[in-house]
C-alpha positions as CSV (number, residue, x, y, z in Angstrom):
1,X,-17.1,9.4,14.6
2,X,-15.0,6.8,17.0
3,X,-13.1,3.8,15.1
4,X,-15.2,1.3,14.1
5,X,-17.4,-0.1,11.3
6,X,-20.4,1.5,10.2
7,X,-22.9,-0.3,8.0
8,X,-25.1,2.3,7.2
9,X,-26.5,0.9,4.4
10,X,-28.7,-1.1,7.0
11,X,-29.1,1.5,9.2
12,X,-30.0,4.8,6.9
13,X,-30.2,3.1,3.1
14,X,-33.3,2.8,0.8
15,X,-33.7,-0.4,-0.6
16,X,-31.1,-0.5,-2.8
17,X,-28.4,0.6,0.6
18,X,-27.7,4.4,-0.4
19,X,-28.1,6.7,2.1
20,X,-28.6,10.5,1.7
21,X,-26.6,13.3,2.8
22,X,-28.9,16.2,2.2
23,X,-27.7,19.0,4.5
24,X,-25.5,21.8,4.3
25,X,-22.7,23.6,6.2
26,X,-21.8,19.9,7.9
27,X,-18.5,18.8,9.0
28,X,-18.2,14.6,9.3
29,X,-15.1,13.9,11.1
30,X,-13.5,10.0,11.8
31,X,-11.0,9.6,14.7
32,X,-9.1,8.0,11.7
33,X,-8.7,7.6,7.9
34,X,-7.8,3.4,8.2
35,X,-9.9,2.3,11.3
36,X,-13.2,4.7,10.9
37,X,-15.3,2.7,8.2
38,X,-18.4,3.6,6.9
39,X,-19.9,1.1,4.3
40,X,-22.4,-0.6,2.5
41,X,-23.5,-3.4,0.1
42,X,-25.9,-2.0,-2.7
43,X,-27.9,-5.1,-3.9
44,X,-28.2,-4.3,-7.5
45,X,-25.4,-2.2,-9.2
46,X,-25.6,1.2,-11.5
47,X,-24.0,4.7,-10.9
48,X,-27.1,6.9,-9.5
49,X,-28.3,4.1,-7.0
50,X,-25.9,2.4,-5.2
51,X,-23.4,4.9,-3.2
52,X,-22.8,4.3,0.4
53,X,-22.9,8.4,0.6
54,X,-24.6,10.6,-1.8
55,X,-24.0,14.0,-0.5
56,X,-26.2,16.7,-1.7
57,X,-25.2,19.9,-0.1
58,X,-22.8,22.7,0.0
59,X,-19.8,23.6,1.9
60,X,-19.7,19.7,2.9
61,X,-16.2,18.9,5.2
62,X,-15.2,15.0,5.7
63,X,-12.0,14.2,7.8
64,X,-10.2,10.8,8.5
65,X,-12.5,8.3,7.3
66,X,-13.1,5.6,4.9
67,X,-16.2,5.1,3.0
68,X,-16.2,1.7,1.3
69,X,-19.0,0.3,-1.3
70,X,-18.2,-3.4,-0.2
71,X,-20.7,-4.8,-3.4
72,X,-17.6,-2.9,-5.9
73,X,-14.1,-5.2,-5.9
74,X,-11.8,-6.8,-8.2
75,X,-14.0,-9.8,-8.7
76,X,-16.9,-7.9,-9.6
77,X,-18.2,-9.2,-13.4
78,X,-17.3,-6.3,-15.8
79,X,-20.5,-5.9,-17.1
80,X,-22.2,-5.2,-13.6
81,X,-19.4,-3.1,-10.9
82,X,-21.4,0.1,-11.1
83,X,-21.1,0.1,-6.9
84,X,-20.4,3.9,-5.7
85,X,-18.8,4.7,-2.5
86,X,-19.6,8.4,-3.0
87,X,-21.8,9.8,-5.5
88,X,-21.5,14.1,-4.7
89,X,-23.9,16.7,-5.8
90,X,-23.0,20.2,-4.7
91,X,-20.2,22.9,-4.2
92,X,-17.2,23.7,-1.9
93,X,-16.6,20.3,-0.4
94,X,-13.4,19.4,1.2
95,X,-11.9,16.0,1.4
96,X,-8.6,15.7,4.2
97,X,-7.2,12.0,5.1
98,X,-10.7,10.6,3.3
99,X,-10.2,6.9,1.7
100,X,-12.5,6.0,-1.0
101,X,-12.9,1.9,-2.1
102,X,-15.1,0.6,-4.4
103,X,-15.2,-1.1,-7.7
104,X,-16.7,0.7,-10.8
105,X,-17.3,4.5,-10.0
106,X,-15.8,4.4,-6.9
107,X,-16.3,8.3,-6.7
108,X,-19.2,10.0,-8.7
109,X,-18.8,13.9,-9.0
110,X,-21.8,15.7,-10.8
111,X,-21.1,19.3,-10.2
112,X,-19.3,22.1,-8.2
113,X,-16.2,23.1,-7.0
114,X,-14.1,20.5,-4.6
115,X,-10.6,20.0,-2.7
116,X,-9.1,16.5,-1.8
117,X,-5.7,16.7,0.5
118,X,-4.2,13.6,0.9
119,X,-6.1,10.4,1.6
120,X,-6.7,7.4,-1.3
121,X,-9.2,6.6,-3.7
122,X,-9.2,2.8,-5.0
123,X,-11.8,1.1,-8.0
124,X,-11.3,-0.9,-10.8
125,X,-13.1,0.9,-14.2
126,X,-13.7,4.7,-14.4
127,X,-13.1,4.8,-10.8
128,X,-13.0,8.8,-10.5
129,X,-15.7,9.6,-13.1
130,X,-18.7,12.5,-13.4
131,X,-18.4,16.5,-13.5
132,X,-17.4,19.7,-12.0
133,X,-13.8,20.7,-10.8
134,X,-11.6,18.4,-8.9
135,X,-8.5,19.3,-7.6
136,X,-6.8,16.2,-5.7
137,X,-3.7,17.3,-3.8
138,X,-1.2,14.3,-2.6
139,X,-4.2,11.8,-3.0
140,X,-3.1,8.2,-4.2
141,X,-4.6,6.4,-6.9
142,X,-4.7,3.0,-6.9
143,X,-5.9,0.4,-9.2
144,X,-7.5,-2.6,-8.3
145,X,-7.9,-5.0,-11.3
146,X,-6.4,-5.3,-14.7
147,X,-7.2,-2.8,-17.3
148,X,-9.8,-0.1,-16.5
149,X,-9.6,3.6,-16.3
150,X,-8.2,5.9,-13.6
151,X,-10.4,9.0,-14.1
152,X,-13.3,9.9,-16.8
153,X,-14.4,13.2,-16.5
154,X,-17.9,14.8,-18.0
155,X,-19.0,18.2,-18.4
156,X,-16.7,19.8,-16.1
157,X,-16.8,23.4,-15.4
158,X,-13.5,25.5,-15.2
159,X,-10.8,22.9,-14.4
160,X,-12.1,19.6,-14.5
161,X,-10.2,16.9,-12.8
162,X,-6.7,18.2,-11.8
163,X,-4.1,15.9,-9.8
164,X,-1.3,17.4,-8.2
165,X,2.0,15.6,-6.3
166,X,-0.4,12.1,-6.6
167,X,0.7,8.9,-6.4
168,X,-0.7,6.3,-8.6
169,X,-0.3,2.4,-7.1
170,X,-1.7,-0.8,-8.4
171,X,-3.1,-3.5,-5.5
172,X,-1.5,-6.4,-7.5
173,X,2.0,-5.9,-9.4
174,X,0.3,-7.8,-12.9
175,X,-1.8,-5.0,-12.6
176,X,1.0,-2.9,-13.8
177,X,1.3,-1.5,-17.7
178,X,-2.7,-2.7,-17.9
179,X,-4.3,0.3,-17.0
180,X,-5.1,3.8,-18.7
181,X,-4.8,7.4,-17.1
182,X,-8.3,8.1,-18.4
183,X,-10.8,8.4,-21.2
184,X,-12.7,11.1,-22.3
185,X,-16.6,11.0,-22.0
186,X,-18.1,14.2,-23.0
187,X,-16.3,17.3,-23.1
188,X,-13.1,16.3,-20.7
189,X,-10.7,17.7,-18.8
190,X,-8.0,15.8,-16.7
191,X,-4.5,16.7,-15.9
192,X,-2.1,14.8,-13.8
193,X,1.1,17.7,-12.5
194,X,4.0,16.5,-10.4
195,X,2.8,13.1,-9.9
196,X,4.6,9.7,-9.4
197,X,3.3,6.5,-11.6
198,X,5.0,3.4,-9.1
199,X,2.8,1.8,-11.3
200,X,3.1,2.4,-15.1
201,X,0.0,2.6,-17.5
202,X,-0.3,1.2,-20.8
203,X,1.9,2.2,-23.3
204,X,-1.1,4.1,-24.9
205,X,-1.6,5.7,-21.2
206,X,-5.1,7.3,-22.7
């Protein structure tokens, strides 16, 4: 996919903008992470209707691109942010140089196993939130509004959500020492290894 932006929410959305990625064994590949940009702007906002991509198959490969939900920001009431850039169902998906930016869960996981390397996920509230195992390797975190959740993991299998040599950022500095690492919804598991807070959670930090 060239540089450029891609409002597929016109193009391949229902009604609401989410568009579904229902094949298998596909490789989606941007000529790069900052300047390929495929979007959206879900009208009205919950977690199972509004992603920009809900991918629904196996063995699933995205390279060098960002996927925005451009409904989910900082400004977005608290009561109604629930805009998804990627909401996955599936196993064995690969993530490499893949930016995420929403509001509210930003990136919906519901089963299987999946890799990140690199790339950055931004949100405001539970903005890495659902199931399955997650391992994130040298992906930055970064929070976009005061207060709010990093990750919220549910039902996971094995692992759950695991972060490895991450980086966790703020977009504003009085952001910083607002924020929590996670909360538990269901049966959770999340672990953060070898990773650098430049921002600092709350005090509580869960």
């Amino acid at each position: 996919v060239p540089n450029g932006e891609y409002n597929i929410g016109t193009l391949t959305g229902d009604s609401n903008q989410k568009t579904a990625f229902e094949k298998s064994n596909i490789s989606l590949i941007g000529e790069s992470m900052d300047k390929t940009i495929i979007y959206n702007q879900s009208i009205n906002e919950a977690i199972g209707t509004t992603a920009t991509l809900y991918i629904h198959g196996n063995d699933v490969y995205l390279q060098d691109l960002t996927i925005q939900n451009k409904s989910g920001g900082p400004t977005c009431p608290a009561s109604a942010c629930r805009h998804v850039a990627v909401q996955q169902q599936g196993d064995k998906m690969i993530y490499k140089q893949v930016k995420l930016i929403a509001g509210q869960d930003t990136y919906y996981t519901k089963s299987g196993k999946t890799y990140w390397e690199g790339g950055e996920i931004q949100g405001t509230v539970d903005f890495i939130c659902g199931g399955g195992d997650v391992f994130f390797e040298g992906t930055n975190l970064v929070m976009r509004r005061s207060g709010g959740y990093i990750a919220v993991s549910q039902n996971p299998g094995d692992w759950g959500y695991v972060f490895n040599n991450s980086k966790i950022n703020v977009s504003n500095g009085s952001y910083n020492g607002t924020f929590y690492l996670g909360r538990s919804w269901g049966h959770a598991k999340t672990v953060f290894l070898n990773t650098t807070m430049y921002a600092q959670p709350t005090a509580e930090g869960w």
